[in-house]
Each structure stands twice: as C-alpha cells, then as structure tokens.
Steps between C-alpha positions, in 0.01 A plus 500: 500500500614817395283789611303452748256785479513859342266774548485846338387802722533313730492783771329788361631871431412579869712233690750502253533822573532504843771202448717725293443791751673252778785412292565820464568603796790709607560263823595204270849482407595289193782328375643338171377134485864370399689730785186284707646155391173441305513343141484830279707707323417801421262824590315295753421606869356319750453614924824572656443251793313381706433714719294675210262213515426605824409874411107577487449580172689105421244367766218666348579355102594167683180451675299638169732276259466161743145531538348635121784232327433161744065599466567514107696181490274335728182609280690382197707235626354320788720199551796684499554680798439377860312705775650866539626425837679249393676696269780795525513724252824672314396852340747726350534761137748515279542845302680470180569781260554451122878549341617415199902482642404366821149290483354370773491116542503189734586160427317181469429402869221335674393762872614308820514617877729294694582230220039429478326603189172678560170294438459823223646838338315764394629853344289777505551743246423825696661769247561414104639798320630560125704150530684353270624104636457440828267213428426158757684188328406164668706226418471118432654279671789467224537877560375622210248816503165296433263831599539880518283730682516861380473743842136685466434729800222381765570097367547240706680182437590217706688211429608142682744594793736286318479640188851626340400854336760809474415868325643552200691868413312732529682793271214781567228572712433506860324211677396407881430196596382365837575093577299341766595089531350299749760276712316218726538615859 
C-alpha cells in the first residue's frame, strides 16, 4: 500500500489560517534541517529544538494537528490506528524555500522515533506557493520512485509509517509543511 489516504482542503481557509499564523511566530526559532542532522540538503528549516515543541503556539498546532489528522484517518481508515490513548503523537513543520543553486531536498528514508516506525505519516501541506519541484516521491521497495504527490496547499496525505518517501528539489517556491506520525505508546 502506497497512500494511505489524501484529502484536499482538508482544513479550510480559516484553520489553515490560524496554523500558518502559529508558525509564524516570532518565539519559534528555526534551524537548517542538515545543520539539524536531518536527511535534507538544502533551503530547509525545521524547529531549532526541542524546547520549541514546548512553546504555546507548538502546543496549540500539536493538539489541533493530533486530533483533526488521527479523526480523519480514523473516519477513513478505521483499522489502522488503535485507540488515541494508546497512541503518542510526533508533530512538527518543515519550511523549505525554492533555489535553483541550493534546492531543498531530503533523502529516501522511512520516519522512526527511537529505532519504531509510526503505525502512519501524514504531511500536511499548510502553505503552497509559486513552486517549482518540491514534490512527495514514495518509493517501492526496490527503491525506485513508484508515486509522486505534487504539494497543493490545505492537502492532506498520509502514508504507511513504513513507507520510504523523500521530497524531491524543490528549485522555486516556498512551501510549509506540518508532519504529524503516530508512534504506539
């Protein structure tokens, strides 16, 4: 299985909105993804540390993302996830920007916290502007690219917890995406 479930406008202008207003808050402090140790090259910022998670506005998106993501999979996708308090959830974005000497990118790689896979993955695109790349690649299980998912703001796509995906270059544009997995508690 490849993706799991997708889902355009998925939030709506007015909670999208007020995602984008909490990322953009002057209390978070970002950092390159490959100064991080993450697997990106690249234009690509994700939360300085972890004590960022623990700001309010990161608390806020994290409850919002957790609950509106696990209710949608849940609706769509029954079997797949246990009972929410059984479950821990992992919420963070990623910011990229679009350059054509320096595109953003990140590797083939499947998400893990403390060497477990989630039970799922799912990206929500929060902010899609003028891009150019930048699109989801899933891969089979020879490595090859099998499906590609083109960013389109307010979608939501989730995939198997297992599933190797990277981002391929993204040479213009601006994106933001928010991840939420679920990890079994």
């Amino acid at each position: 299985m490849v993706i799991l479930h997708e889902v355009a406008k998925f939030l709506g202008e007015k909670r999208r909105s007020d995602v984008l207003r909490l990322l953009s808050s002057p209390s978070l402090e970002w950092e390159r993804s490959d100064q991080l140790g993450r697997t990106t090259v690249g234009r690509m910022w994700q939360l300085a540390n972890s004590a960022m998670h623990k700001r309010p506005e990161m608390i806020q998106l994290s409850t919002l993302m957790a609950s509106v993501v696990y209710d949608e999979m849940y609706r769509s996708i029954p079997a797949l996830l246990p009972d929410p308090a059984n479950l821990l959830p992992q919420v963070f974005p990623v910011r990229m920007e679009g350059n054509a000497e320096e595109p953003p990118a990140q590797w083939a790689h499947k998400d893990e916290a403390r060497g477990r896979h989630p039970f799922a993955t799912s990206l929500y695109y929060a902010e899609v502007e003028n891009v150019a790349g930048g699109a989801l690649a899933l891969h089979d299980s020879s490595g090859e690219v099998c499906t590609r998912i083109h960013p389109v703001a307010d979608q939501l796509v989730a995939i198997a917890g297992d599933q190797v995906h990277s981002v391929e270059p993204l040479t213009a544009g601006k994106r933001i995406t928010v991840v939420t997995n679920f990890y079994q508690t």
